[in-house]
py3Dmol code that shows the C-alpha trace and the ligand (Angstrom):
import py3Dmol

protein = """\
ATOM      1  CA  UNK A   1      97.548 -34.520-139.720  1.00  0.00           C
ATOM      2  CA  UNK A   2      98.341 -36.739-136.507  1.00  0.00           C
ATOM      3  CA  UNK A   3     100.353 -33.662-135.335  1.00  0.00           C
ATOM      4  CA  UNK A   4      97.959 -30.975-136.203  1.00  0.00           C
ATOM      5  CA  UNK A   5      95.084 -32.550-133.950  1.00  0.00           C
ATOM      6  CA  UNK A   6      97.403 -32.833-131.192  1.00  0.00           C
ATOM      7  CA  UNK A   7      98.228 -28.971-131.169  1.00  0.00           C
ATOM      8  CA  UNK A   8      94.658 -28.142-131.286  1.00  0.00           C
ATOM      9  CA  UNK A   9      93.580 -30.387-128.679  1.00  0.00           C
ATOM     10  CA  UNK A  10      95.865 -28.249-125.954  1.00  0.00           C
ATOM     11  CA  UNK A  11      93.877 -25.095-126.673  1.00  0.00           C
ATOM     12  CA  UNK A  12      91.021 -23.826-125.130  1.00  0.00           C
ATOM     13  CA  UNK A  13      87.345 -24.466-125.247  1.00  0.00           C
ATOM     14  CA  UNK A  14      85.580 -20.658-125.926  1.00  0.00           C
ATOM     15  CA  UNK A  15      82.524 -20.311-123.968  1.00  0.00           C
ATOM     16  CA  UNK A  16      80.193 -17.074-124.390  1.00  0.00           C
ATOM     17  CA  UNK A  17      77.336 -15.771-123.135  1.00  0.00           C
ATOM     18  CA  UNK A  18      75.344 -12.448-122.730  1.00  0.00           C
ATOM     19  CA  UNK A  19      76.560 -11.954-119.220  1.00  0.00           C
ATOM     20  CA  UNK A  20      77.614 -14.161-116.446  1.00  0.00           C
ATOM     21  CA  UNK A  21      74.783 -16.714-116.586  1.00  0.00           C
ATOM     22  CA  UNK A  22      76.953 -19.199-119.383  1.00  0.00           C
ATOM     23  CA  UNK A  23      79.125 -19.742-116.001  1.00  0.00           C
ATOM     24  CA  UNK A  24      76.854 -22.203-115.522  1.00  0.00           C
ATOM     25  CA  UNK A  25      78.272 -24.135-118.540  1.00  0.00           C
ATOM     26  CA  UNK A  26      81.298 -23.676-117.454  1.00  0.00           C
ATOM     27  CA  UNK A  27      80.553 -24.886-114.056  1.00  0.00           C
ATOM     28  CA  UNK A  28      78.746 -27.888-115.665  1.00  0.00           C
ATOM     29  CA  UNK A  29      81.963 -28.293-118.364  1.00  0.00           C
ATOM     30  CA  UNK A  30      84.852 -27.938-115.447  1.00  0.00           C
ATOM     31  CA  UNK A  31      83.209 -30.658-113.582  1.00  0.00           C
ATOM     32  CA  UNK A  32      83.269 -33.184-116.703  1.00  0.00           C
ATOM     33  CA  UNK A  33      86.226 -32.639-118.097  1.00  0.00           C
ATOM     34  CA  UNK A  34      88.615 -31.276-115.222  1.00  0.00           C
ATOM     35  CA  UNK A  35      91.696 -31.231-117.564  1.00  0.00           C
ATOM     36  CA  UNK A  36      89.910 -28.721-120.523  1.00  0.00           C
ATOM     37  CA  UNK A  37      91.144 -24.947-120.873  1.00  0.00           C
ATOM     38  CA  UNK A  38      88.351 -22.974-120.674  1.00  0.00           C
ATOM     39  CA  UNK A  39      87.982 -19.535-121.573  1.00  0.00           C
ATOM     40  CA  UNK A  40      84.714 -17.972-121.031  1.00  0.00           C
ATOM     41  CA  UNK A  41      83.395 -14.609-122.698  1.00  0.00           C
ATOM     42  CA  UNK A  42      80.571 -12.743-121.041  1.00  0.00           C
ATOM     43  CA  UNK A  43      79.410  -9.468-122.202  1.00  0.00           C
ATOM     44  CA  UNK A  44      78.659  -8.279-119.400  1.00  0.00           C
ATOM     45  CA  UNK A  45      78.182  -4.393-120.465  1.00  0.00           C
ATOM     46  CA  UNK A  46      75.431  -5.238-122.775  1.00  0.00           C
ATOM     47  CA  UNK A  47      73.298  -7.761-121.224  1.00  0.00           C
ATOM     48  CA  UNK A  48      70.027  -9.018-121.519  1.00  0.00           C
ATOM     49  CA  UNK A  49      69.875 -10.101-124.486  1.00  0.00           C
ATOM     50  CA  UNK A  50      66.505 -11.888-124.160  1.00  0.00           C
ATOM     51  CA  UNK A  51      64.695  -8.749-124.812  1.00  0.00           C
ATOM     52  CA  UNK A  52      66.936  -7.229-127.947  1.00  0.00           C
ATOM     53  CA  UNK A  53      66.029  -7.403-131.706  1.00  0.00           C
ATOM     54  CA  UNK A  54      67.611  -9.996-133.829  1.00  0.00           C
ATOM     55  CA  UNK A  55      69.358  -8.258-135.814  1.00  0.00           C
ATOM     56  CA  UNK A  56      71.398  -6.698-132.452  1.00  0.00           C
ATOM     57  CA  UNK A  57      71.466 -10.221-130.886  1.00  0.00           C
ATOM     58  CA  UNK A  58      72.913 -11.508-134.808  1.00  0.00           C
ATOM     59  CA  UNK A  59      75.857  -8.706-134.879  1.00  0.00           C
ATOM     60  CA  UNK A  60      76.749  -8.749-130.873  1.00  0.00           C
ATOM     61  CA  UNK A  61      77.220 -12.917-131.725  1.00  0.00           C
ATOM     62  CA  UNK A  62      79.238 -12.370-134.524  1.00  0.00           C
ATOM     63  CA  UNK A  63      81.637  -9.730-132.642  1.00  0.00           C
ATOM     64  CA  UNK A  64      81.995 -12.478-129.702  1.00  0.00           C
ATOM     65  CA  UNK A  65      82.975 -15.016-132.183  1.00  0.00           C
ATOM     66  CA  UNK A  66      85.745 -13.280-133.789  1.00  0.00           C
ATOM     67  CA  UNK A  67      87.419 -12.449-130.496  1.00  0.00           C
ATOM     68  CA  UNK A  68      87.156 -16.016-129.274  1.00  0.00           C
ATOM     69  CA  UNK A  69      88.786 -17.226-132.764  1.00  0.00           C
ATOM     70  CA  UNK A  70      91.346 -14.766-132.222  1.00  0.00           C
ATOM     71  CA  UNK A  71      92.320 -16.242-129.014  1.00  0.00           C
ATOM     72  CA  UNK A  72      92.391 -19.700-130.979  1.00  0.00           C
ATOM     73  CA  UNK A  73      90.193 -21.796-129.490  1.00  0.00           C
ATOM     74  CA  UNK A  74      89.434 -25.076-130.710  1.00  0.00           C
ATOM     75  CA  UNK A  75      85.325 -25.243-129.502  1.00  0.00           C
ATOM     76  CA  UNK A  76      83.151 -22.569-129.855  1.00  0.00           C
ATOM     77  CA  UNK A  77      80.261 -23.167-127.458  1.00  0.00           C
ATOM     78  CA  UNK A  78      77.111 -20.950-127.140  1.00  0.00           C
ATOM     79  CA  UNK A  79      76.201 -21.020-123.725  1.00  0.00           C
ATOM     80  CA  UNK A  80      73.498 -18.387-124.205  1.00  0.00           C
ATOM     81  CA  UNK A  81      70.072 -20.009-125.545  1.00  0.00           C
ATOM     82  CA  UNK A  82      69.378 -16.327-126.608  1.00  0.00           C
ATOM     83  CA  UNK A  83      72.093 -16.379-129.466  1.00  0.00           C
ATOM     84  CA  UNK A  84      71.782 -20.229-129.823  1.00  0.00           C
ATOM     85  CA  UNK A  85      68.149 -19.307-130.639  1.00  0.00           C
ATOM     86  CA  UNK A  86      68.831 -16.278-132.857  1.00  0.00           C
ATOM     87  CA  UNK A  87      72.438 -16.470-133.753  1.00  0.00           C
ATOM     88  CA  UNK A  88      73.190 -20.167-134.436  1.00  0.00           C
ATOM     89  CA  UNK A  89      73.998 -19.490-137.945  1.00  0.00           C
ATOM     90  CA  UNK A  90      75.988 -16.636-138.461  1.00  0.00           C
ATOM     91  CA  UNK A  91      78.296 -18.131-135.597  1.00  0.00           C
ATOM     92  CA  UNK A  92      78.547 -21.059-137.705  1.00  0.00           C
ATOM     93  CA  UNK A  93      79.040 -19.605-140.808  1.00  0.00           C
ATOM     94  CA  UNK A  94      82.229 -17.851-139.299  1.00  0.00           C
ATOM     95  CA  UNK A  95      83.323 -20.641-137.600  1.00  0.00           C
ATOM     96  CA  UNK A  96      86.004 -22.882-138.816  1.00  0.00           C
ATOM     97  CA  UNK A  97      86.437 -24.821-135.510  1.00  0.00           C
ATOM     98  CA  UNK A  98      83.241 -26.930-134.230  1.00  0.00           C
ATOM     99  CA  UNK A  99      80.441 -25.204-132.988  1.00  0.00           C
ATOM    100  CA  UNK A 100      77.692 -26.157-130.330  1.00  0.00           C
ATOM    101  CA  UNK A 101      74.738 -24.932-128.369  1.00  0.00           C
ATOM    102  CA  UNK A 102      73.134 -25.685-125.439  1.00  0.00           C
ATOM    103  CA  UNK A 103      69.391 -25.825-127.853  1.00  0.00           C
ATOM    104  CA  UNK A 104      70.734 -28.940-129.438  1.00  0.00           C
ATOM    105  CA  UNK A 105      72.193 -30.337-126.061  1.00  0.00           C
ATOM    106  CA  UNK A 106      68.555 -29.265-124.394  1.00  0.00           C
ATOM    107  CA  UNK A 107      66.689 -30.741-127.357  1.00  0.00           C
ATOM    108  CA  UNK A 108      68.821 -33.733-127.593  1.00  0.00           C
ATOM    109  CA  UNK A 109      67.955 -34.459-123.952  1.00  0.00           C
ATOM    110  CA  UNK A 110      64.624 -33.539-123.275  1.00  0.00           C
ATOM    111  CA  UNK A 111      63.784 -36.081-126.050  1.00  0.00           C
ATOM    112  CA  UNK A 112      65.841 -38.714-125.028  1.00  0.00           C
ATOM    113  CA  UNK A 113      63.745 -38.334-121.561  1.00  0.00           C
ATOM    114  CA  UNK A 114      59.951 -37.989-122.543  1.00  0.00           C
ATOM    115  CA  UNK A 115      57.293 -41.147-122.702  1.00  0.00           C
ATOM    116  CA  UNK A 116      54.203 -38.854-123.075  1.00  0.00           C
ATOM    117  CA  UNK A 117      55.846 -36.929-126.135  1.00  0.00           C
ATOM    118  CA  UNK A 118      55.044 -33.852-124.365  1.00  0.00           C
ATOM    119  CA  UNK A 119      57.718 -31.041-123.566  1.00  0.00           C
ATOM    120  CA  UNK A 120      57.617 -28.206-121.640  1.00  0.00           C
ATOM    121  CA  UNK A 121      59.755 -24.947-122.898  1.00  0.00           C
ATOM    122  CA  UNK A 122      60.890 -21.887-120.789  1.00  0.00           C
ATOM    123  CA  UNK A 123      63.025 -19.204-121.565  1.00  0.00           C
ATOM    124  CA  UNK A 124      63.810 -15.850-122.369  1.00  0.00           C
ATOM    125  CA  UNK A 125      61.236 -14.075-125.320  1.00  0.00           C
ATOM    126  CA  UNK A 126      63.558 -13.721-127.692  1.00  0.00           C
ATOM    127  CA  UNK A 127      63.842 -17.601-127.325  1.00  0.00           C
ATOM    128  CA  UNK A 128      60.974 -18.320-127.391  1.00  0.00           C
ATOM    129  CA  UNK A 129      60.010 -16.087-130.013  1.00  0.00           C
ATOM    130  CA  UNK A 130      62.052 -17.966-132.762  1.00  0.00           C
ATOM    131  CA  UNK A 131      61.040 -21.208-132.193  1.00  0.00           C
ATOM    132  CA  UNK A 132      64.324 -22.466-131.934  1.00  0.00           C
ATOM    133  CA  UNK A 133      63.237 -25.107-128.974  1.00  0.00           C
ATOM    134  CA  UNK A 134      60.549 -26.560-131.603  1.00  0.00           C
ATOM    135  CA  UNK A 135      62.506 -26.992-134.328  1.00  0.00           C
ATOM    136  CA  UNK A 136      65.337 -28.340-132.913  1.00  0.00           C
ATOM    137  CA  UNK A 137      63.196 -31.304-130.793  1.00  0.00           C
ATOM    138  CA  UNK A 138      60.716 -31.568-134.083  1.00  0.00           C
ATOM    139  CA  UNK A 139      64.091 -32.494-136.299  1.00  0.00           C
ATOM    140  CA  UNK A 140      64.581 -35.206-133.608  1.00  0.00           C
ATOM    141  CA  UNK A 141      60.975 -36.353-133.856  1.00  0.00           C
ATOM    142  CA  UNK A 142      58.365 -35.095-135.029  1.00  0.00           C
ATOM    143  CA  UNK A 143      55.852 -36.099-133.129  1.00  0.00           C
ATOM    144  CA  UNK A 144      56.449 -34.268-130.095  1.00  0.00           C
ATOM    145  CA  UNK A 145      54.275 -31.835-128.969  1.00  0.00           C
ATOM    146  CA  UNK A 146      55.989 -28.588-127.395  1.00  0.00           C
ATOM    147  CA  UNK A 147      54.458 -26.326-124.950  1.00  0.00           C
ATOM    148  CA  UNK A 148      56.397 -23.278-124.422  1.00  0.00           C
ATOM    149  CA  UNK A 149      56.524 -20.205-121.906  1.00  0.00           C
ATOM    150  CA  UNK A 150      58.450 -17.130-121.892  1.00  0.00           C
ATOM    151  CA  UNK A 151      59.438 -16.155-118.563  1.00  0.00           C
ATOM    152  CA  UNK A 152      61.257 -12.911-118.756  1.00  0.00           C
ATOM    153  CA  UNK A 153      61.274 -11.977-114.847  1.00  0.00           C
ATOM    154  CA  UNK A 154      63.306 -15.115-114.263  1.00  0.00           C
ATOM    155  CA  UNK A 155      66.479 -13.352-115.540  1.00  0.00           C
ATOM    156  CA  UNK A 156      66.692 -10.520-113.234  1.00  0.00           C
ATOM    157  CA  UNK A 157      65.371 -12.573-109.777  1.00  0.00           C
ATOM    158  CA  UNK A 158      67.934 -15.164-110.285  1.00  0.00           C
ATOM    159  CA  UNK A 159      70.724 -11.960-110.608  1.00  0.00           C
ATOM    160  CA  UNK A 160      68.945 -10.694-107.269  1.00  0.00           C
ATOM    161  CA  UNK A 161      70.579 -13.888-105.926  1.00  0.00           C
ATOM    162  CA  UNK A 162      66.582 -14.815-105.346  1.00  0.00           C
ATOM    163  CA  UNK A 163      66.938 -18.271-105.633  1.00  0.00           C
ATOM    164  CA  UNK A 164      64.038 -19.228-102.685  1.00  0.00           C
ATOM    165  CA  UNK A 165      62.031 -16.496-102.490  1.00  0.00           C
ATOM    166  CA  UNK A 166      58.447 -16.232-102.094  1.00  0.00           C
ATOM    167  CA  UNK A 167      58.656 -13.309-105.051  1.00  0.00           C
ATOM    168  CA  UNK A 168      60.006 -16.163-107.330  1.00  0.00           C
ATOM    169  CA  UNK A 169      58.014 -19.285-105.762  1.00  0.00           C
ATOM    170  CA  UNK A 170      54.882 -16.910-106.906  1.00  0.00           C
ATOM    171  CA  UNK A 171      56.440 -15.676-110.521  1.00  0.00           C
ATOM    172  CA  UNK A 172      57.092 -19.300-111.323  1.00  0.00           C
ATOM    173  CA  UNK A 173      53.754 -20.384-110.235  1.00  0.00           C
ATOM    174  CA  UNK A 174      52.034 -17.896-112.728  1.00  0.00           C
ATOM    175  CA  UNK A 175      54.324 -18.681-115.672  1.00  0.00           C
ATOM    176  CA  UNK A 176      53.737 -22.383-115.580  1.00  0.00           C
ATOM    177  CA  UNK A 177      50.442 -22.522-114.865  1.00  0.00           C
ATOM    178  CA  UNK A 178      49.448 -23.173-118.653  1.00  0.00           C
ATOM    179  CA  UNK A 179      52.612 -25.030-119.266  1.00  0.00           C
ATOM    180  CA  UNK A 180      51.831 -27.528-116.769  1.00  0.00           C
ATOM    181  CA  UNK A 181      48.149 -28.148-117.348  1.00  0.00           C
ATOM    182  CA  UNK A 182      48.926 -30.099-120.667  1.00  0.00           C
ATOM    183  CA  UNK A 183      50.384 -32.964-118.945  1.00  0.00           C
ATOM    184  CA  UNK A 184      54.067 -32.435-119.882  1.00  0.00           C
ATOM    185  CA  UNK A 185      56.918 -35.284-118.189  1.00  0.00           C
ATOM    186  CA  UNK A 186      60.066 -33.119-119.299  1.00  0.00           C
ATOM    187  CA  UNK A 187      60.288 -29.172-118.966  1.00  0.00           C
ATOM    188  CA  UNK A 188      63.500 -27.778-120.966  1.00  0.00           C
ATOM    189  CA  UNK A 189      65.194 -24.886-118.679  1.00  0.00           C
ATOM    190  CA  UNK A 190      66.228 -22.929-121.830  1.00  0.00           C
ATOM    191  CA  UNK A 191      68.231 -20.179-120.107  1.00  0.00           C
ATOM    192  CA  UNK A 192      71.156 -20.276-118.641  1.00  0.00           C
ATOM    193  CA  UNK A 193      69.895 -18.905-115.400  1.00  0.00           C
ATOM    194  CA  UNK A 194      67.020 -21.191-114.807  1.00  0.00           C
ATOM    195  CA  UNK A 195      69.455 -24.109-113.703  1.00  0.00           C
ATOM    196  CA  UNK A 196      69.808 -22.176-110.615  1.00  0.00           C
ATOM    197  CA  UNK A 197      65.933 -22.026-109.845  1.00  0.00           C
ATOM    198  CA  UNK A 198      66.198 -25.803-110.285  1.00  0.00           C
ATOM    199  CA  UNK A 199      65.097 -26.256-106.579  1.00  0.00           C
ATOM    200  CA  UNK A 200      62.081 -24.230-106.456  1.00  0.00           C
ATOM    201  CA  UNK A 201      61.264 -25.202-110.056  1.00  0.00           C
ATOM    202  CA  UNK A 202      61.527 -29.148-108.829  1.00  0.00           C
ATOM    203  CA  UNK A 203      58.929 -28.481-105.804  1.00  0.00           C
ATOM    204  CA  UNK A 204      56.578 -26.870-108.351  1.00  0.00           C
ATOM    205  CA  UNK A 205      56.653 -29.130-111.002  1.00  0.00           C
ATOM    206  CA  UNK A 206      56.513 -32.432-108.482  1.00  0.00           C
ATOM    207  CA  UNK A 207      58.176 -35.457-109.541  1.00  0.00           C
ATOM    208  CA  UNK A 208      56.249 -36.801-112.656  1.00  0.00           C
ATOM    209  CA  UNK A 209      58.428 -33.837-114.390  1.00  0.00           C
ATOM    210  CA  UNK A 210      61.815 -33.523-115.585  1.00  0.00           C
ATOM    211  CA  UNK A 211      63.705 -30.611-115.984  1.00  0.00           C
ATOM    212  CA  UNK A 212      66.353 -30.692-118.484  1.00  0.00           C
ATOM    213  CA  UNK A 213      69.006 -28.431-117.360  1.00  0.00           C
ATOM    214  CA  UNK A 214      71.186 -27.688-120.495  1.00  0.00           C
ATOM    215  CA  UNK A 215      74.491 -27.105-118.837  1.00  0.00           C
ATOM    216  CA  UNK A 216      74.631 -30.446-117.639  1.00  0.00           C
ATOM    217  CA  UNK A 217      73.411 -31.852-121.430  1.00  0.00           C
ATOM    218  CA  UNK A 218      75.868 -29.628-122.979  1.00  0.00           C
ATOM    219  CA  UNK A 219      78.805 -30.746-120.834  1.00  0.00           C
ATOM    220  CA  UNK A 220      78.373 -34.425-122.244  1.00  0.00           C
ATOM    221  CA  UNK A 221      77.375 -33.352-126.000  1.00  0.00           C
ATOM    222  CA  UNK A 222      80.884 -31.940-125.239  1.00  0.00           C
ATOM    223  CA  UNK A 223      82.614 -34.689-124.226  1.00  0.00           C
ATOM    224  CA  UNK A 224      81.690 -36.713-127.190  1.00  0.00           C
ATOM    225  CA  UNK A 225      82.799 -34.338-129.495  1.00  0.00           C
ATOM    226  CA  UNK A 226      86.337 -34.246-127.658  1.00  0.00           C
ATOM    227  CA  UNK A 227      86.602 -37.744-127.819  1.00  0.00           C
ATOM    228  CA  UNK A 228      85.140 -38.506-131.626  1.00  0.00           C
ATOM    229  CA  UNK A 229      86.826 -35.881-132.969  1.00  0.00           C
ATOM    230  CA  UNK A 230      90.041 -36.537-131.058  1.00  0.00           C
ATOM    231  CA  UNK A 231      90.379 -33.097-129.592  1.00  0.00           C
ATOM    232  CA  UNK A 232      90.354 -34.186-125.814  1.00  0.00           C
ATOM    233  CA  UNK A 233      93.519 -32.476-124.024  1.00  0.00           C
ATOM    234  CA  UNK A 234      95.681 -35.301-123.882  1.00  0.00           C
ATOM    235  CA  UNK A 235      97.586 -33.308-120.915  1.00  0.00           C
ATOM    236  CA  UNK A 236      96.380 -33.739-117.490  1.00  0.00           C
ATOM    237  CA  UNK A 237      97.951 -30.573-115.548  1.00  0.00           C
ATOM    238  CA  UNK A 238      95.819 -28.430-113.848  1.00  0.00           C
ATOM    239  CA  UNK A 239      93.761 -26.433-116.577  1.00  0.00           C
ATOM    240  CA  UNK A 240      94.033 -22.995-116.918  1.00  0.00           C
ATOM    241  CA  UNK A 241      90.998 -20.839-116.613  1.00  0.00           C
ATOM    242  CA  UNK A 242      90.159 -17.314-118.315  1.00  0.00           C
ATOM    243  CA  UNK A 243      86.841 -14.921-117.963  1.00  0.00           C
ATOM    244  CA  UNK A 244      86.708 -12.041-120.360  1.00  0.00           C
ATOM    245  CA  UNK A 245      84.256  -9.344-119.462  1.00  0.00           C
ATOM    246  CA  UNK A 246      82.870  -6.200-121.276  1.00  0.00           C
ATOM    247  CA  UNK A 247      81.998  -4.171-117.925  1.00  0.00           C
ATOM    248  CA  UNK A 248      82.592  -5.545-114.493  1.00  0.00           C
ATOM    249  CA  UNK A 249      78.948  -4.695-112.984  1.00  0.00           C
ATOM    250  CA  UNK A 250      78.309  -4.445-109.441  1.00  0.00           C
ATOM    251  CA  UNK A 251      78.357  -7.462-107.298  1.00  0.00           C
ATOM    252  CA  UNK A 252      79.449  -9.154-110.462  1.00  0.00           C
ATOM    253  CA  UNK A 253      82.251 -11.549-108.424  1.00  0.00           C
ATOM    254  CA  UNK A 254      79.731 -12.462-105.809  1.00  0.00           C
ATOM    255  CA  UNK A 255      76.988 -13.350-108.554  1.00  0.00           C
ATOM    256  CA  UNK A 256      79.625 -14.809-111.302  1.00  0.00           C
ATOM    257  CA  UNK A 257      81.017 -17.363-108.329  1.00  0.00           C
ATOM    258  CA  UNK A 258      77.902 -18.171-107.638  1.00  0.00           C
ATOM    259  CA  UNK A 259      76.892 -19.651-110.603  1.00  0.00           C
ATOM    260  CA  UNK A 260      80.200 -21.444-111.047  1.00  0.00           C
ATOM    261  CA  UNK A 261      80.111 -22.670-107.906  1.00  0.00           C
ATOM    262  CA  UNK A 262      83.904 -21.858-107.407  1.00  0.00           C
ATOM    263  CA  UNK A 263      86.415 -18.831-107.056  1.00  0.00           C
ATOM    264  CA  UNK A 264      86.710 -16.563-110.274  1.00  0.00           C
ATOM    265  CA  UNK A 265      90.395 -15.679-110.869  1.00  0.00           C
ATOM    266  CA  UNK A 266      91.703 -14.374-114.117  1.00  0.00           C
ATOM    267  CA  UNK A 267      88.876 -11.832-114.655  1.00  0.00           C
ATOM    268  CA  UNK A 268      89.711  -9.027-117.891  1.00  0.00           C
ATOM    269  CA  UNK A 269      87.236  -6.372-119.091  1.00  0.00           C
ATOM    270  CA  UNK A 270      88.127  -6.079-122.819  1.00  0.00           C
ATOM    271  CA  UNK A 271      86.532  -3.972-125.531  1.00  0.00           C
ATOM    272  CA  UNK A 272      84.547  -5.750-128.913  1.00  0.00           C
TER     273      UNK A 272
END
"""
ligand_1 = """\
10
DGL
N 71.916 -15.803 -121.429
C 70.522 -15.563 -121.732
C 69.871 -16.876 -122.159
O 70.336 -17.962 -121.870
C 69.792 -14.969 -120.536
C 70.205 -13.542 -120.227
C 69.893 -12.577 -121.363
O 68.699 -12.286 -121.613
O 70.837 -12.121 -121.991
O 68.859 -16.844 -122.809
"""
view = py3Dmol.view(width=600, height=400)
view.addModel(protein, "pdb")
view.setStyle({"model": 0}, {"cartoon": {"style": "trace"}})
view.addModel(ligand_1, "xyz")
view.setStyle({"model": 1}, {"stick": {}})
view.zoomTo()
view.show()
């Protein structure tokens, strides 16, 4: 048994997302735990997901899965809130290595932080649509109340690299209006492009609020489960770092570094 853990531990944690926006996982993941393989999956040829049926969003999520099993990883995490929202369960069901999702890590966190029991949701519709948010903070404790917003021009400003821009200042401004007139402290950013609208999202919302940026929650959910389940990489070289891609889009290097924050080497377009 002692052995078996030990062999697993030196494989890679599989990230996926719709596109390039789960970098920010990774980002969030690399800078935790700087000696974990990572090997990211973005599907890049078929993105957004936010606006797609579930049924689509259910049989894209199962396709990602079985590649990243293939490639043996020992951690499946779902980066994407859209197929953590819709898709949870069939990539469980598939899954016989642990599986997590940045909704628990955002629920987890946003509950840990509120005093007024009263939670702010954003995210894509299909997101928001299911619920997912609700349940997953109501199974914590009930007693929350849970304001949510979809906010589907979020997606594409943030890939128009319009991080501070007036456009987005205003967009935000509209979307939150009703959010933030219920007297919320803690406002879940559940997409994995709104941590990098964090800035214009903080001057908005003013300090009484938190946002709850779900790369950074799932990073330490992930740690944990490395170190409870005794998966951790007990070798500290320098980790090795994959991206698969279904379609290399335009300006997808300068976009994809920026939401890791860091170079993108290793970069293969394969077909599901
Ligand atoms: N990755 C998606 C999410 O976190 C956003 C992009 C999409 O709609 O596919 O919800």
């Amino acid at each position: 048994m002692e052995t078996l853990i030990n062999t697993a531990s030196r494989q890679p944690i599989g990230v996926f997302d719709s596109g390039i926006g789960g970098l920010t996982v990774v980002r969030a993941l690399m800078e935790r735990l700087p000696f974990e393989n990572i090997l990211y999956f973005g599907d890049t040829a078929r993105v957004p997901y936010g606006v797609k049926s579930v049924e689509t969003i259910n049989r894209y999520a199962t396709q990602i899965t079985e590649f990243l099993l293939r490639q043996e990883v020992k951690l499946l995490i779902i980066a994407c809130n859209t197929m953590a929202a819709v898709a949870h369960q069939a990539v469980k069901d598939l899954s016989p290595v642990p599986v997590l999702d940045v909704i628990e890590a955002g629920a987890r966190t946003a509950v840990s932080h509120t005093r007024t029991k009263r939670i702010g949701v954003i995210g894509t519709m299909a997101t928001i649509n299911s619920n997912a948010y609700a349940r997953a903070i109501h199974a914590l404790d009930p007693s929350i109340r849970i304001f949510s917003q979809a906010c589907p021009l979020f997606v594409p400003l943030v890939e128009e690299g319009w991080w501070d821009h007036e456009v987005t200042r205003l967009t935000a401004q509209e979307y939150l209006r009703p959010v933030l007139a219920e007297d919320i402290d803690a406002l879940v950013l559940g997409c994995t492009h709104y941590p990098l609208l964090k800035a214009l999202l903080k001057d908005l919302v003013g300090p009484q609020i938190q946002l709850v940026d779900s790369a950074e929650a799932m990073a330490s959910i992930t740690a944990g489960l490395l170190a409870n389940q005794k998966l951790a990489n007990p070798d500290h070289d320098i980790p090795t770092y994959r991206f698969y891609v279904t379609d290399v889009p335009l300006r997808f290097r300068h976009i994809g570094e920026h939401f890791l924050g860091r170079a993108m080497p290793n970069v293969q377009v394969v077909k599901l």
